[in-house]
Residue frames as qw, qx, qy, qz and C-alpha x, y, z in Angstrom:
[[0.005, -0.184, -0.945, -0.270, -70.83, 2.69, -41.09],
 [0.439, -0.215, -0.015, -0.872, -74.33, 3.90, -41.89],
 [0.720, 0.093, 0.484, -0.488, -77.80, 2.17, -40.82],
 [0.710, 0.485, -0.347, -0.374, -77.84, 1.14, -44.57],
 [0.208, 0.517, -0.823, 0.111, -74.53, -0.71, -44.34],
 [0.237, -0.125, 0.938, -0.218, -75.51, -3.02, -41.54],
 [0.741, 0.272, 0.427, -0.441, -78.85, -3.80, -42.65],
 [0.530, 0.682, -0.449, -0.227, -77.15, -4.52, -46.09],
 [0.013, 0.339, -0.933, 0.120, -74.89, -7.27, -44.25],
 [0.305, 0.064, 0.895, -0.318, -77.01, -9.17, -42.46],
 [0.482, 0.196, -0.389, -0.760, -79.48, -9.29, -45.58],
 [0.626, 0.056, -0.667, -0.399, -79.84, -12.79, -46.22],
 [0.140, -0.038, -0.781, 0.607, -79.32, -13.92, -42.58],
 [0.323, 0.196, 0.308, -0.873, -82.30, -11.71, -41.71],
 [0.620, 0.251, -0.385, -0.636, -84.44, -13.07, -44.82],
 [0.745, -0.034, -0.620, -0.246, -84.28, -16.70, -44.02],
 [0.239, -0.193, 0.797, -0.520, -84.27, -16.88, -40.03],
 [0.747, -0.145, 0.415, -0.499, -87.40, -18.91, -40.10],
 [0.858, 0.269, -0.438, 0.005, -85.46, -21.86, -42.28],
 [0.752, -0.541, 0.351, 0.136, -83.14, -24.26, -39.92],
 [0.914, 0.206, 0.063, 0.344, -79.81, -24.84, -41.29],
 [0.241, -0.906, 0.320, -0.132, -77.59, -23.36, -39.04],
 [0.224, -0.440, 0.858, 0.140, -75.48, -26.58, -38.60],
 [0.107, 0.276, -0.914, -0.279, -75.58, -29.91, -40.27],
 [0.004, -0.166, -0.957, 0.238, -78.17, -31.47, -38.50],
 [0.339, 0.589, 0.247, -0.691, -81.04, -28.92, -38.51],
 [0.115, 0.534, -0.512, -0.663, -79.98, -28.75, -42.11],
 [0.259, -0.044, -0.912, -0.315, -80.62, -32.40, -42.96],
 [0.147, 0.459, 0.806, -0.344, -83.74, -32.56, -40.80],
 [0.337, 0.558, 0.100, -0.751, -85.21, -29.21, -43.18],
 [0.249, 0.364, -0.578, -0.687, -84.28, -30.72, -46.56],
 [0.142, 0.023, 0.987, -0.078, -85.72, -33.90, -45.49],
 [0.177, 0.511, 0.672, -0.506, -89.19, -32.42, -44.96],
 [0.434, 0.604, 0.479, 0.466, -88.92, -30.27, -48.27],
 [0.210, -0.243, -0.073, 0.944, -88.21, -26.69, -48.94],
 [0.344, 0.751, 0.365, -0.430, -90.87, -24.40, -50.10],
 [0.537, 0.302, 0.260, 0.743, -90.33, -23.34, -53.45],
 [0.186, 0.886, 0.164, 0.393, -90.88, -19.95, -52.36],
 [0.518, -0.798, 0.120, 0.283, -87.73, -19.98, -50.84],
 [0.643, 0.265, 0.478, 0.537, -86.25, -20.46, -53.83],
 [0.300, 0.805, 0.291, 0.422, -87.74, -17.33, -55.16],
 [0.476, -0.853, -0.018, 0.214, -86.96, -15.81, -52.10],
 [0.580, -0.550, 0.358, 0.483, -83.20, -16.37, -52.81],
 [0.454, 0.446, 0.354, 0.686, -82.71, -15.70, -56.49],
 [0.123, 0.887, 0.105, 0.433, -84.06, -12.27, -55.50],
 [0.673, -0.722, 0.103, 0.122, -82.06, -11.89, -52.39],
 [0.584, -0.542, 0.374, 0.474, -78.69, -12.61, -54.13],
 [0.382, 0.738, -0.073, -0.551, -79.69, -11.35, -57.37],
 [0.160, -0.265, 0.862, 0.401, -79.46, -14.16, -59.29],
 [0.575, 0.067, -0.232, -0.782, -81.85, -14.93, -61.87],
 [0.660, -0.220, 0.575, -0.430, -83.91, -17.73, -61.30],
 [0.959, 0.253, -0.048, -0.121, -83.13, -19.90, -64.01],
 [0.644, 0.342, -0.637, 0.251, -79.46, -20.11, -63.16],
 [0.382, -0.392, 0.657, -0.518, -80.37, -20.55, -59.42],
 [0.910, 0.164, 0.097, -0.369, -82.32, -23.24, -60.46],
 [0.690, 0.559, -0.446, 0.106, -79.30, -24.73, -62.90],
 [0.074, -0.594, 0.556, -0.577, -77.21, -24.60, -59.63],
 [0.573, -0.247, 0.607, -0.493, -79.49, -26.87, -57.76],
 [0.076, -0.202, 0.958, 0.191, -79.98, -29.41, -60.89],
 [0.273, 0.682, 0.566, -0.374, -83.40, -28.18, -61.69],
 [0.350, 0.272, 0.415, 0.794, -84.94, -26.21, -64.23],
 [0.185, 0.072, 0.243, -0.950, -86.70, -23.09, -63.65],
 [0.534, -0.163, -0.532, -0.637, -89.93, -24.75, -65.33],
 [0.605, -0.255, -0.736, 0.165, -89.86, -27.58, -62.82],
 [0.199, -0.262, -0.646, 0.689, -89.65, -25.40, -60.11],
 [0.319, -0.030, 0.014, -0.947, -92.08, -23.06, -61.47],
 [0.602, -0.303, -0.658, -0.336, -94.71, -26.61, -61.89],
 [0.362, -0.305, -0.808, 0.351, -93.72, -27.11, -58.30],
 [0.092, 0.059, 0.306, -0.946, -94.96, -23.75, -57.18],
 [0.556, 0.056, -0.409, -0.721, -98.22, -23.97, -59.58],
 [0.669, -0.021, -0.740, -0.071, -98.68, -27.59, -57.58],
 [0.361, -0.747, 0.336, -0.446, -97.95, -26.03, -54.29],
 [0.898, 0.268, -0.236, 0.256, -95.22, -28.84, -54.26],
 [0.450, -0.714, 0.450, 0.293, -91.92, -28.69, -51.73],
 [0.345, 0.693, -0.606, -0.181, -88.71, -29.41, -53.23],
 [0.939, -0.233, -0.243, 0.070, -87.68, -32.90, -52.95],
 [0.658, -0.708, 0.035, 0.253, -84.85, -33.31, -50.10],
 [0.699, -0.065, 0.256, 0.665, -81.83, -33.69, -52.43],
 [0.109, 0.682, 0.083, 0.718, -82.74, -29.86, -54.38],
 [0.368, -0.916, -0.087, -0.132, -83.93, -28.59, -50.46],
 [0.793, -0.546, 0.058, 0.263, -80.70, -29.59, -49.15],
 [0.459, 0.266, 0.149, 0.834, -78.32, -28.00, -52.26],
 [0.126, -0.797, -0.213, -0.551, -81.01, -24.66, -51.69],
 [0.675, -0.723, -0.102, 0.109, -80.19, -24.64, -48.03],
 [0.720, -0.026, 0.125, 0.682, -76.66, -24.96, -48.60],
 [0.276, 0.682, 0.286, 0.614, -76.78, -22.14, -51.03],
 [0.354, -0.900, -0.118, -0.227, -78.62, -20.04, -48.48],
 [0.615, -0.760, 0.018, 0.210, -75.89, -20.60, -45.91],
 [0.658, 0.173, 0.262, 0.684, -73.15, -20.15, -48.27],
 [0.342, 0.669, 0.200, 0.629, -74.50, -16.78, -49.19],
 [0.494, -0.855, -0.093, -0.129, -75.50, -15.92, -45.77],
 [0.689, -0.389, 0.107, 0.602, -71.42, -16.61, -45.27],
 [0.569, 0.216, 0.207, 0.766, -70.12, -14.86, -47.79],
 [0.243, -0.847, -0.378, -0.285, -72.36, -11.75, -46.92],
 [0.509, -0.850, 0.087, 0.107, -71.00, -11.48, -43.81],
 [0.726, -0.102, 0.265, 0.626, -66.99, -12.22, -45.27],
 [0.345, 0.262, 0.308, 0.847, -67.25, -9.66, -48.18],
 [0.040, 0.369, 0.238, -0.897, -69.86, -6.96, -46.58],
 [0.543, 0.387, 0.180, -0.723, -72.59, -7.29, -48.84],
 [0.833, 0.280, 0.477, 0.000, -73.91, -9.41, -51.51],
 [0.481, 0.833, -0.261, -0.085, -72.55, -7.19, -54.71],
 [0.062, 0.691, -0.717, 0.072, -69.13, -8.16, -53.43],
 [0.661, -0.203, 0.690, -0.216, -69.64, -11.32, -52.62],
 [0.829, 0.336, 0.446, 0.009, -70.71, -12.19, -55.81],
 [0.427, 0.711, -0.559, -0.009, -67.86, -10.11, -58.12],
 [0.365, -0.691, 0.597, -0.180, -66.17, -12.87, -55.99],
 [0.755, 0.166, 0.593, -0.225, -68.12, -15.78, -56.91],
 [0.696, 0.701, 0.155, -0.016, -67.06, -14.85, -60.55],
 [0.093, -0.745, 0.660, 0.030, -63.45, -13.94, -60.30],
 [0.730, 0.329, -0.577, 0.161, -61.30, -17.05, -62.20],
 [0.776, -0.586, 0.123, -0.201, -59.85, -19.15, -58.54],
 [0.778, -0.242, 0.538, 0.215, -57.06, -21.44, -57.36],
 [0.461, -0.374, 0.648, 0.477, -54.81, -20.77, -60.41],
 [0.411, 0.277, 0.868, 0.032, -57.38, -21.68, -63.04],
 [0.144, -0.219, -0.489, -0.832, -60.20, -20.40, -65.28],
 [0.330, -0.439, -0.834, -0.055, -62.97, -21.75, -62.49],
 [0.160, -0.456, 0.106, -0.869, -64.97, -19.78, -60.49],
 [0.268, 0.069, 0.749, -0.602, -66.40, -20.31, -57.28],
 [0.671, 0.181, 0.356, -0.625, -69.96, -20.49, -58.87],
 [0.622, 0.279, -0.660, -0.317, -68.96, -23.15, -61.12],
 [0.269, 0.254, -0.911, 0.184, -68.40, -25.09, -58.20],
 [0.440, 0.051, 0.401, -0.802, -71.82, -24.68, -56.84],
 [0.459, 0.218, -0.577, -0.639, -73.48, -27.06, -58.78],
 [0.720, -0.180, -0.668, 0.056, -72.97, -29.97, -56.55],
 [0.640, -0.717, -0.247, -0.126, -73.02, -30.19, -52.82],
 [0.756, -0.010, -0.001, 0.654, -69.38, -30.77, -52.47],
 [0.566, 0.390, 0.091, 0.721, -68.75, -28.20, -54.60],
 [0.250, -0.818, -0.188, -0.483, -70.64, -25.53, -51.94],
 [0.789, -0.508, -0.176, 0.297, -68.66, -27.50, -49.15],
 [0.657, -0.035, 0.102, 0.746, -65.19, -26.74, -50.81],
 [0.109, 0.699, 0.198, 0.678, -66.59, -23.02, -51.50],
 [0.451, -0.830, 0.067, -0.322, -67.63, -22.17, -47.73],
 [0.839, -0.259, -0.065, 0.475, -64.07, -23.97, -46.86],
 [0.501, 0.395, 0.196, 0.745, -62.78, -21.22, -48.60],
 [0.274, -0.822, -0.066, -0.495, -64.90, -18.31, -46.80],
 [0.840, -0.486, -0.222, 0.091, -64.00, -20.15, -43.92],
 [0.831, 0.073, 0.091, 0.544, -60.44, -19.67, -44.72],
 [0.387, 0.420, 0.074, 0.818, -60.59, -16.20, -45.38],
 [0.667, -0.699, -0.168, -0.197, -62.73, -15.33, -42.24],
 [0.666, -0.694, -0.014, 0.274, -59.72, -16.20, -40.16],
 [0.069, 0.902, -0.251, -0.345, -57.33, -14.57, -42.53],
 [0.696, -0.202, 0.601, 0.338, -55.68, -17.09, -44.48],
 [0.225, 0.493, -0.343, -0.767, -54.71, -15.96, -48.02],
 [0.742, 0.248, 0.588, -0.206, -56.91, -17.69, -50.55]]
C-alpha cells in the first residue's frame, strides 16, 4: 500500500475532524446549532458530487444554499443533521470500499433485488440510516 493509498482512505475522516458527529448525540447537538454552509461545499468536493445534487439529497436547492452562503447563514438543524449524516456515511463507506471512487460506483449499482440504488435512498434520514446499516453489514462480512 503506498503513502497515496492511505491518505486516499482516510480522506473525508481527515477533512471534517473539526465537525462532531461521531455518535448520535454529538451529532444532534451540531445540527442543532447549524452547519456552515461551507461544509457543504466542503463535501460535494470531497465526494465528488456536484453540488446541486448534494444539495437535492439534503432537500435543498443549490440556490438556497448558495443565498445561505451569500447571507453568511448556517443551515437550519433539519438540512445540518441530513449533511452530517451524509458526512458520516461517506466517511463509512470510505473506509468499507478503500476510497471514495469505489464507494460511490457502489452508491450507484441497482440494490436489494431492485432498480434502487443506495443514493436514491439518501434523500431522507432514514434512508442514510438503512444505507450505513448496510456498510455496517458488510464491515463485518455479511453478504449484502
Amino acid at each position: 500500500m503506498t503513502v497515496f493509498q492511505t491518505n486516499n482512505r482516510k480522506m473525508v475522516k481527515a477533512k471534517f475532524k473539526d465537525l462532531d458527529y461521531l455518535n448520535n448525540l454529538q451529532l444532534v447537538q451540531t445540527a442543532r446549532k447549524g452547519v456552515k454552509t461551507k461544509w457543504f461545499y466542503e463535501l460535494a468536493e470531497t465526494i465528488k458530487m456536484s453540488e446541486k445534487e448534494l444539495a437535492t439529497l439534503i432537500n435543498l436547492s443549490a440556490r438556497t444554499i448558495s443565498n445561505y452562503k451569500l447571507q453568511k447563514k448556517n443551515l437550519e438543524p433539519i438540512y445540518s443533521e441530513h449533511l452530517l449524516k451524509i458526512v458520516a456515511l461517506f466517511e463509512k463507506g470510505e473506509e468499507v470500499f478503500g476510497s471514495i471512487d469505489e464507494f460511490n460506483y457502489w452508491l450507484n449499482k441497482p440494490f436489494w433485488s431492485s432498480q434502487q440504488t443506495p443514493l436514491g435512498w439518501l434523500k431522507t434520514s432514514g434512508g442514510v440510516d438503512l444505507v450505513t446499516d448496510e456498510l455496517d453489514k458488510m464491515s463485518q462480512g455479511y453478504p449484502v
